[in-house]
N, C-alpha and C positions, 0 to 999 in steps of 0.2 A: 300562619292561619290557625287558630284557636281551635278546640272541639265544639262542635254548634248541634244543637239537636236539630234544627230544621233548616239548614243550605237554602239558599237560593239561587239557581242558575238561572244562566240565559241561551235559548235555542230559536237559531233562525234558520230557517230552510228555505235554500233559494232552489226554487223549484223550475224547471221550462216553461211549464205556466202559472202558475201562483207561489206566493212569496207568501212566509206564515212565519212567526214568530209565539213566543210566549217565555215569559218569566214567572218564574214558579219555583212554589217550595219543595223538596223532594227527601225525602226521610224512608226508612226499613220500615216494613209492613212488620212489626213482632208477631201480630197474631196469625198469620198467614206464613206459617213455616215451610217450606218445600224443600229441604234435603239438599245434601251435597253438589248434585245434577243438573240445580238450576241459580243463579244468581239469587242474590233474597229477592220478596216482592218491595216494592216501595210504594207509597203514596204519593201523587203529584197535585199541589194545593195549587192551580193557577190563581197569579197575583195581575199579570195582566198581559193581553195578547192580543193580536191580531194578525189579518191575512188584505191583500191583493194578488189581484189576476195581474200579473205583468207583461205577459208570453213573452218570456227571455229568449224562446226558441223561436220567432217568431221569423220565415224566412231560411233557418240554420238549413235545414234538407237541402237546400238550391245552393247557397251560395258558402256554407263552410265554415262562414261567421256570425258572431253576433252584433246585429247590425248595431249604428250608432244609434236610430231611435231605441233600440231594447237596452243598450248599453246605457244612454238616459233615463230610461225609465227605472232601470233596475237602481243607479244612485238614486235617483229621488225616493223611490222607497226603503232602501236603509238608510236613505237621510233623516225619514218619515218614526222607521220603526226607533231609531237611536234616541231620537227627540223622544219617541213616546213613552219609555224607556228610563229616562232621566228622573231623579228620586227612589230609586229602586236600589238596592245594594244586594249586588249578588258577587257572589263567588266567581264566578269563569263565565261567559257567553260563547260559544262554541257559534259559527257561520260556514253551516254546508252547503258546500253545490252539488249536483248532480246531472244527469243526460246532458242539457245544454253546454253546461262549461265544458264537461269535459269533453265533448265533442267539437267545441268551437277552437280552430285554429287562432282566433286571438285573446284566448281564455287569458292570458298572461295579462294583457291591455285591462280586464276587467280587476283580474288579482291586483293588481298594481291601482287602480283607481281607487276599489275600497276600501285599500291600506289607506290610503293618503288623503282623502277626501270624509270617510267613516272612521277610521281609526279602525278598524276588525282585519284579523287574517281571516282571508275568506278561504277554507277548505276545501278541495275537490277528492272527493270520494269515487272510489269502485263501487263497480255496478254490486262487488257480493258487498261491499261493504255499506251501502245504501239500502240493501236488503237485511241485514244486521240489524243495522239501526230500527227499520222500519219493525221489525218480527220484537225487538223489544219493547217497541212502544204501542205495537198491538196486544201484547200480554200486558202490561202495562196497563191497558184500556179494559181488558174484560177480565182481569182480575186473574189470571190463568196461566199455567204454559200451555197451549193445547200439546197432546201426545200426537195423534196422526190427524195432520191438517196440511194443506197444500193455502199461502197465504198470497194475496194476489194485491199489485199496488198498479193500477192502470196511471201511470203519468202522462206530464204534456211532452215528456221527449222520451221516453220509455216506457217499460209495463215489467216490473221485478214478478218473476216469482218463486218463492219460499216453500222448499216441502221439508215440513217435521217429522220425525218419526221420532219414538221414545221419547218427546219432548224437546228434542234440541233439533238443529237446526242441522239436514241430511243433506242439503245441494238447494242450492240458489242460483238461480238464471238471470240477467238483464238482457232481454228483448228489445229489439229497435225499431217500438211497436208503440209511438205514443201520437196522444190525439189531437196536438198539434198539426206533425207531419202529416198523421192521414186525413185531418180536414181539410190542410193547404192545397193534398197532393189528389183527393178524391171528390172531395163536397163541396162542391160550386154551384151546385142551383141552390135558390132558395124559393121553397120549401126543400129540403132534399128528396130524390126521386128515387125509385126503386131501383135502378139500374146504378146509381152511385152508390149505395145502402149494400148494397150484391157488390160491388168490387172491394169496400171495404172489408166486409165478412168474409170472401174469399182471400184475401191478404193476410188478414187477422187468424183464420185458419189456418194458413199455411206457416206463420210465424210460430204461432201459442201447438200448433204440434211438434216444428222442431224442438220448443222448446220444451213441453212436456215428455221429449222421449226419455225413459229411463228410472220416471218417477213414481213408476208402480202407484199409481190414484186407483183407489179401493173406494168399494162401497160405503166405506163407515170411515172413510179420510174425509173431516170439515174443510166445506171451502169457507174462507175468512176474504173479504175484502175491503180496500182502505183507500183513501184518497178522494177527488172532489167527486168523481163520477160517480160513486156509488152512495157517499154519505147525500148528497144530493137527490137522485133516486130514493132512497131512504126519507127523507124528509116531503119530495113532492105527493108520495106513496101513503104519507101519512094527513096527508091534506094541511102541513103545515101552512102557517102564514108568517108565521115568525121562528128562523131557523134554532131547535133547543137541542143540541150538542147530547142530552144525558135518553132522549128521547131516540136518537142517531144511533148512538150505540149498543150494539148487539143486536140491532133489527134485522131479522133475515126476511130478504126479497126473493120470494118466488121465482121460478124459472119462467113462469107464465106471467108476472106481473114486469116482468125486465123486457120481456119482447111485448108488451102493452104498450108501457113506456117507449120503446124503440117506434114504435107505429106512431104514440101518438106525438110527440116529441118531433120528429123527421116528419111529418105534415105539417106541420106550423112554421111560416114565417119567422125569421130572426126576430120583426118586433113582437112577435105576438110572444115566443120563449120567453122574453123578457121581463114581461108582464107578470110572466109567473113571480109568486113572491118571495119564493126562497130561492131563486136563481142568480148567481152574480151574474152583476157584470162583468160581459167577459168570458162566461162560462157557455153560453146560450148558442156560441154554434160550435165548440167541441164537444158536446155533453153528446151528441148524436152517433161520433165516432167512439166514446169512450162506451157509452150504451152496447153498440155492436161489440168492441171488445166482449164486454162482460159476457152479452149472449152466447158469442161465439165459444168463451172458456167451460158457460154452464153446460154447451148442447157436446162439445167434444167432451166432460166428463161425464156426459149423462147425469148431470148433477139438478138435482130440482128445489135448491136453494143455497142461497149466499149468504151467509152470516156479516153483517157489516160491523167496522171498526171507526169510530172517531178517531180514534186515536193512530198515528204511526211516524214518518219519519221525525216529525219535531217533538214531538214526547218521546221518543228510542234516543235523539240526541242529550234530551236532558234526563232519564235514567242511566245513560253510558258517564256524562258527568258526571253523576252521584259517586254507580262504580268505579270509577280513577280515583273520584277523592276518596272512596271507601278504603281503597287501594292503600292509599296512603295514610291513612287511619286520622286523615283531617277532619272526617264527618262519623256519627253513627248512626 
C-alpha cells in the first residue's frame, strides 16, 4: 500500500435496527491540532452512503435468535450496499455488528452467510467496544473531543452510554435498553396509550439508573446524543421536509420540546407517523420507545438539553481505519 494523501475506506454498521453504510475519504485535520491526549482530528469526505431499517433484532428478546426472515433481510441488504459500492477503491471496508449479533445464539449462521454470499468478515464488537467507535465518530462529527460530557447512542437492541472526563473516555456502559425490544415487549396499541408510555418510562428508568451509577453527571457535563431517535427528533423539530444531515448536527433539543414530541408522536396512528416526511420506514413505531428513552435520560439528569450528533458508530468505524493505517504509516 503506497502513501496516499486522501484513503478511502469502507464502513458498515449492522445495527438491530438499521443498516448504514458509507464510503469516504478520510485524511489529518493539520489545522486543528489537539495535543498528545487525543488522536489527530481528521476530515471525513463522504463519496457515497447509505442506510435501511432492517430490524435484525426483530423477535431476538423471545426467542434467542435471529429469525430467518431478519437473517434474509439483512443479506439482501449487504447484497444491496456491495452493489452499491462497486467502482469505488478503498483501502479496507471494515463490517460491524452489534446488540443483535452478539446476542443472538446463531450469530455464527449469520457470520458464516456473509463471508460467503457478500464476501465481508462481518465483525462483532463489545458493548465498550461499540461505544468507542461511536465517541470517535461523534467527535468526528462536531469537530471536538468534548472534556466533561456524558454521550448517549439509544439503539434498536441497546442504548451505549459514554462518560468523558478530561476528554478521553472514563467508563462506557452497554444497557439492554433498546427500542426494538421495548416496542415488541411494551407498545401494542396503536395509537400508543398512556399506560404503555408509563411502563416503558418506568423500565427505562430503572435501566439508565443502574447504568448511570458512578458517573458523577455534573451541571456543566454535555449531554451529546446520536443515532436514529434523536437525529430524527432533530430534523421533525426543525420542520424538515427533506432530511439535511449538516442541519442534524449539533442541534440541541430541549428537554421540553423531547416530551412535546413524546405526546405528539405516541397519539398518532402508525399511518399517520408515516406520513411525516423525514420518518423512515420502519422507524415510525420505535421512535415512540426511543423518545421515552431520551426523556427518561434528560429528567433523571435534570438535564434541559441534548446536543445531537449525526455522526457515530459508522464514521468512529472509518476514523478507527484511518488510525490503524496511520498506525502503519500507510496513510498521512
Amino acid at each position: 500500500m503506497g502513501s496516499l494523501k486522501r484513503p478511502a475506506f469502507g464502513s458498515v454498521d449492522v445495527g438491530s435496527n438499521t443498516f448504514r453504510y458509507m464510503v469516504a475519504e478520510v485524511w489529518k485535520d493539520d489545522a486543528g491540532p489537539v495535543g498528545d491526549s487525543h488522536p489527530p482530528r481528521v476530515n471525513i469526505r463522504e463519496l457515497r452512503a447509505g442506510r435501511e431499517i432492517v430490524r435484525l433484532g426483530e423477535g431476538l428478546s423471545k426467542s434467542g435468535v435471529i429469525s430467518e426472515g431478519a437473517m434474509g433481510r439483512a443479506i439482501d441488504a449487504l447484497r444491496r450496499f456491495r452493489s452499491e459500492m462497486k467502482g469505488l477503491t478503498v483501502e479496507r471496508v471494515a463490517v460491524v455488528a452489534t446488540s443483535a449479533v452478539r446476542e443472538a445464539a446463531n450469530r455464527r449462521e449469520l457470520i458464516e452467510r456473509v463471508r460467503n454470499e457478500i464476501g465481508w468478515n462481518l465483525e462483532v464488537v463489545s458493548g465498550e467496544e461499540e461505544a468507542r467507535l461511536s465517541y470517535l465518530g461523534i467527535c468526528a462529527g462536531l469537530r471536538e473531543f468534548p472534556e466533561d460530557a456524558l454521550l448517549v447512542d439509544v439503539g434498536g437492541g441497546s442504548t451505549e452510554l459514554i462518560r468523558i472526563r478530561g476528554g478521553k473516555v472514563d467508563r462506557c456502559v452497554s444497557l439492554h435498553l433498546g427500542v426494538v425490544h421495548l416496542t415488541e415487549r411494551y407498545l401494542t396499541s396503536d395509537p400508543v396509550g398512556p399506560t404503555e408510555r408509563e411502563r416503558v418510562r418506568q423500565e427505562s428508568e430503572r435501566v439508565l439508573r443502574e447504568g448511570l451509577s458512578g458517573m458523577s453527571i455534573g451541571t456543566q457535563t454535555d449531554l451529546i446524543g446520536t443515532a436514529g431517535t434523536v437525529t430524527t427528533l432533530a430534523a421533525i423539530d426543525q420542520g424538515m421536509v427533506r432530511y439535511d444531515p449538516e442541519r442534524v448536527n449539533g442541534y440541541r433539543l430541549s428537554r421540553d420540546t423531547v416530551e412535546k414530541w413524546l405526546l405528539s408522536l405516541s397519539s398518532l396512528p402508525l399511518a399517520e407517523r408515516r406520513k411525516i416526511p423525514v420518518m423512515e420506514l420502519g422507524r415510525e413505531d420505535v421512535i415512540v420507545a426511543g423518545t421515552i428513552v431520551t426523556a427518561a435520560l434528560m429528567d433523571l439528569l435534570d438535564k434541559q438539553s441534548l446536543r445531537v450528533s449525526e455522526y457515530g458508530l459508522r464514521e468512529g468505524v472509518l476514523y478507527n481505519l484511518f488510525l490503524e493505517a496511520l498506525s502503519k504509516r500507510s496513510v498521512r
